[in-house]
N, C-alpha and C positions, 0 to 999 in steps of 0.2 A: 558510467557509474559502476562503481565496484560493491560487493554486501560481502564483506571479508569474515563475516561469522553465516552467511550463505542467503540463499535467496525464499526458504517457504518457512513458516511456522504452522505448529496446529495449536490452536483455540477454538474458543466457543463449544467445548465439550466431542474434541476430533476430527474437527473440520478439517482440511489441510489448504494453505493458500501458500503459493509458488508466482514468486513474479516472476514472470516470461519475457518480458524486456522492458527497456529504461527508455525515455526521448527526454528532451527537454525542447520547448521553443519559447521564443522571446515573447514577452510579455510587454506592461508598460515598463517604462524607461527604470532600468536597473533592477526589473524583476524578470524571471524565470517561470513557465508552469513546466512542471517537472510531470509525464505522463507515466504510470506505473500502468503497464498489462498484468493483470493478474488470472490467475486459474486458482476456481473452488473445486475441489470435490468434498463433497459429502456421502462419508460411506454408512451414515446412516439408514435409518429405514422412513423417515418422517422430513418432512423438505425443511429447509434450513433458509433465512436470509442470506443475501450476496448485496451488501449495501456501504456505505458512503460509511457508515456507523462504528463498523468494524476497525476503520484505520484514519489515524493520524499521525500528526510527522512533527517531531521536535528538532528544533534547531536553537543551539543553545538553550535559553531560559522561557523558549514560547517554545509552545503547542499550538498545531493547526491542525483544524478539518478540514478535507480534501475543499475544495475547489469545484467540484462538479456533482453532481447527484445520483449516485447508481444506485440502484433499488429493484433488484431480482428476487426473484426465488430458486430455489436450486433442489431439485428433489430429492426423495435417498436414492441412492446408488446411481449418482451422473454427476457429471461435471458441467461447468460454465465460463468463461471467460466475462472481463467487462476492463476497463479504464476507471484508474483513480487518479486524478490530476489535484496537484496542490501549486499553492504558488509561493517561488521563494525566494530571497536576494541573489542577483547574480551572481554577488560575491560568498555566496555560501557553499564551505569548502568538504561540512560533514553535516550529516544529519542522524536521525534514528526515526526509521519505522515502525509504529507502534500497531500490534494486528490484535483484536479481540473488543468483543463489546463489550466489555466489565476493564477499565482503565487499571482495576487495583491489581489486574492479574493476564496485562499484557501481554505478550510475548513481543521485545525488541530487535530488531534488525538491524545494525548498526550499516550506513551508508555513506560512502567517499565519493565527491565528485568530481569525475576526472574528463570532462567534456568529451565531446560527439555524444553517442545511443550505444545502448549494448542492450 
């Protein structure tokens, strides 16, 4: 998987989330779950969610919530890792990851998929 405009955004008022690596394994028959590692850090001073809520994935003309349920807390000044797993046509060639809890003011990730993990 490639994120040719890069791999972190910050939302949610300076959050910063960095995907660490890309999997995909097979799914039912012609679908894919695509597994995103990601890292929070939070350099605020007050703890922050690390949740399922934050990101979603458009593919052409749908939008999808992940696939799996994470639901952290992330305190100020530390970091956390967790999995956000979505699931998608096999045949799907580009995507966008969408990162922030307020949709109207996402930040996008544009992503190519170019099989194996990165």
């Amino acid at each position: 998987m490639q994120f040719p405009a890069g791999r972190h955004a910050e939302a949610n008022g300076g959050l910063r989330y960095d995907v660490l690596s890309t999997g995909a394994r097979a799914g039912n028959p012609g679908q894919v779950t695509l597994a995103l590692r990601v890292r929070l850090t939070n350099p605020g001073r007050f703890p922050a969610n690390f949740w399922s809520a934050s990101f979603r994935l458009r593919t052409g003309a749908n939008t999808s919530a992940p696939s799996n349920s994470l639901d952290d807390v992330v305190n100020g000044g530390t970091t956390d890792v967790g999995e956000v797993d979505f699931t998608v046509a096999s045949t799907t060639g580009t995507a966008t990851l969408l990162v922030g809890d307020d949709p109207a003011h996402a930040i996008a990730l544009p992503l190519r998929f170019t099989g194996g993990s990165s």
